[in-house]
N, C-alpha and C positions, 0 to 999 in steps of 0.2 A: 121628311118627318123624323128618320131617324139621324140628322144631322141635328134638328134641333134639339131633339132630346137628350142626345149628349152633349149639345150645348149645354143647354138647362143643368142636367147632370155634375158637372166641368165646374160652374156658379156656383152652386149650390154646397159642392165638398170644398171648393177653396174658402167660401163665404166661412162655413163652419170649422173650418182648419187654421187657427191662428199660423200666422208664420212664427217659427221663434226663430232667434240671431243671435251671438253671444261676437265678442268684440275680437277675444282669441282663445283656443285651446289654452288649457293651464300648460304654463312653459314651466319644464322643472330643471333648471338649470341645474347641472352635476355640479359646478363650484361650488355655489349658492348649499345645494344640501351638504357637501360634503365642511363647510364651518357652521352650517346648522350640528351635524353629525357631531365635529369638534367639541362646538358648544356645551353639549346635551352630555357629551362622557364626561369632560369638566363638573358640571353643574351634579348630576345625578352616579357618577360613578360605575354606569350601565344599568342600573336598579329603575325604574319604570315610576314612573307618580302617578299614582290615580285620585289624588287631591292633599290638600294640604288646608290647615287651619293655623291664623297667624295670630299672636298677639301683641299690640305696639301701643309705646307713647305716641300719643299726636298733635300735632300743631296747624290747625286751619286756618285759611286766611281765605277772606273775600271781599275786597275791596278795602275801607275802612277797619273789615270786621277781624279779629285775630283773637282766636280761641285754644284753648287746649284743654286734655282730656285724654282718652282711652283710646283703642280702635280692634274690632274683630274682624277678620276677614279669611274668608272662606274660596275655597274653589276646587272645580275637579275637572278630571278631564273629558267631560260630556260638555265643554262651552257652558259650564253654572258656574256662578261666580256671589258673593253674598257683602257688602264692605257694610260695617256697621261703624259709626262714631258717636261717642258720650263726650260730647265737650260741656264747656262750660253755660253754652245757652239753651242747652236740649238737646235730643240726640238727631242725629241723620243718618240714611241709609240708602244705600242703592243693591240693585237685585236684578242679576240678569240670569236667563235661563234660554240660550240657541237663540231665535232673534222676537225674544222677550225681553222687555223689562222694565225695570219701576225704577223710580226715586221718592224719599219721603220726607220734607223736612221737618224743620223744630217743628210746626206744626200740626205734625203728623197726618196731615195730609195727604193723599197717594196721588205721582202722575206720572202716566205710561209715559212709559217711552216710544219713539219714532222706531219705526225698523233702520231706519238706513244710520241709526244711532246706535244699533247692537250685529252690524256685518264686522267688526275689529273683533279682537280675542276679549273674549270676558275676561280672563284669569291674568289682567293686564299689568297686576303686582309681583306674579309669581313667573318670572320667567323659561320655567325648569316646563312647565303646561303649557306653555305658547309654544316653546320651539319642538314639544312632544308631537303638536298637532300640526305644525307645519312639514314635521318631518313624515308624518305619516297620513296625510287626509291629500290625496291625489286631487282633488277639487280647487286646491290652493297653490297658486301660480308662486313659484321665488325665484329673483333671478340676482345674479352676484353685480354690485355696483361697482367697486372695487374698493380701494382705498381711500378713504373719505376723512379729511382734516377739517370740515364744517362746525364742528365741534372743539375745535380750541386743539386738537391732536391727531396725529394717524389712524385712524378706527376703521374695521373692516366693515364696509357697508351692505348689506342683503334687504332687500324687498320683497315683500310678501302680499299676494292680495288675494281673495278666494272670485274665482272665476264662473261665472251662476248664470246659464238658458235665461234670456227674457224679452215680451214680445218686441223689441225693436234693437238697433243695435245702440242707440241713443241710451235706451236704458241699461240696458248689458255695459255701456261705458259708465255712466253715474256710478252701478253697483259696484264697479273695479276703483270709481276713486273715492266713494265715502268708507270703503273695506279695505283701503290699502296702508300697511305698515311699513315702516322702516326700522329696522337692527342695525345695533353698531358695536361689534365686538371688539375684545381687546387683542390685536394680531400676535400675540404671542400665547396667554392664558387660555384667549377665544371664549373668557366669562363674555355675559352680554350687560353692558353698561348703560345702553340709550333705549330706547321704545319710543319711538313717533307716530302718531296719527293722529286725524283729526274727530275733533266734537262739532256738532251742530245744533243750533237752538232747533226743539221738538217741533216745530214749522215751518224750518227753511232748513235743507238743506243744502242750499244752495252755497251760504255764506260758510266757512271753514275755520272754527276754534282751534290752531294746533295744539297740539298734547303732547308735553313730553316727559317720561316715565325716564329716572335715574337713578341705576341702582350700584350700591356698593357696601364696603366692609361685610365684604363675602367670610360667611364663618364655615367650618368644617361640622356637617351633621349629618349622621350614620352614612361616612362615606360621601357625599356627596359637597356641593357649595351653596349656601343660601345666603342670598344679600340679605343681612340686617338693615340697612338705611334705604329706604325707598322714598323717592321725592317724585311729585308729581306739578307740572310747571303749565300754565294755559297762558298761550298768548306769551311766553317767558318770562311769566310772574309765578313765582311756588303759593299753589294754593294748597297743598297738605304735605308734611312731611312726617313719615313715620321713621319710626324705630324700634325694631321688632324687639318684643322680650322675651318670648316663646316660637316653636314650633313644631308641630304636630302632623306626621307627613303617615297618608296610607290608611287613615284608623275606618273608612269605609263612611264619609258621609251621603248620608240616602236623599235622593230626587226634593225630597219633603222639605228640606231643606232650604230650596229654592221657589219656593211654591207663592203666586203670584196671582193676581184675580185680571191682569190686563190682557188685551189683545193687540194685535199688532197693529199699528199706528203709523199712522206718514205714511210717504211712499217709499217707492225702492224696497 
């Protein structure tokens, strides 16, 4: 009798005990951080960004369509991120907040986004907040690729992807590759020039839009370096290319800021 009931017992706690499984502990490679490390004194001068506000000319392109106009963009370093654009057909916007977030086009419209579309860094313009968080948030795996000529030149390659418990190991791998970045710095300055990862249509995951973030004409502001020219390329077609004309680093934008009526969406 008492064999069975610890039978029973035995069923009953594993029944109600998900297993979780994660693919690997976050690897923190010492090379890997240490041109993170580089990066980050280049870019910020030792001084700390707890967010920044841009302002730029813009140039959108979406297929046929090729717009310009204005652009504001917001970010801090809680993973919020705000891009607004006033082109010539109406404005658009995107809004993320940790793994929230919205899009809105000219017809102002709101639609959530996918979760497995907000595991990459929000602050995906400012790269001074990406590498703050990779150097500091233990949860996110980087490991050093090495020297990487993929790009037309020598560039220092590091990978980044945040590493996250989920019920199977299947899913714990998905979350590692729809969350995973690539950097590619310059081996001598150690500015960061490239940002890759991928987009996915808000229902398939499965399919992979690369992304790629291009930044230069790094100017000198209060001690540190911020790329003026920011290109964003999908599938290797530039669909926005900004060009900042301000910048506004630290002034404390609040949560409010980012404030959003969706829930999380998709899977992963």
């Amino acid at each position: 009798m008492l064999t069975r009931l610890a039978l029973l017992f035995f069923l009953v706690t594993l029944i109600s005990s998900p297993i979780k499984a994660q693919t690997t502990a976050p690897v923190r490679d010492p090379q890997a951080l240490t041109a993170i490390a580089s990066s980050l004194k280049a870019l910020t001068g030792g001084t700390a960004v707890n967010d920044v506000t841009l302002q730029a000319a813009a140039s959108y392109v979406a297929g046929s369509d090729e717009e310009t106009g204005t652009a504001a963009l917001t970010a801090t370093s809680r993973q919020e991120s705000l891009l607004q654009l006033n082109l010539t057909s109406g404005s658009r916007q995107e809004v993320r907040s940790g793994l929230l977030g919205a899009w809105v086009g000219p017809d102002s419209t709101t639609h959530c986004m996918a979760t497995f579309n907000c595991r990459t860094d929000a602050s995906w313009f400012f790269p001074a907040l990406t590498l703050e968080s990779l150097s500091s948030d233990s949860t996110i795996a980087v490991t050093y690729v090495g020297l990487d000529s993929s790009k037309g030149t020598a560039l220092v390659h590091v990978r980044a992807a945040r590493v996250q418990w989920a019920d199977s190991a299947v899913a714990a791998a998905e979350i590692l590759r729809v969350g995973t970045m690539d950097i590619y710095f310059d081996p001598q300055s150690f500015l960061p020039l490239v940002l890759d990862f991928n987009e996915h249509a808000d229902n398939n995951p499965n399919t992979d839009i690369t992304v790629e973030i291009e930044f230069g004409n790094f100017q000198n502001m209060n001690g540190g370096l911020v790329p003026f020219h920011i290109q964003k390329l999908l599938r290797g077609s530039l669909t926005l290319d900004l060009t900042v004309t301000s910048v506004v680093l630290n002034s404390g934008v609040p949560d409010s800021e980012f404030a959003l009526a969706c829930v999380p969406g998709g899977q992963l």
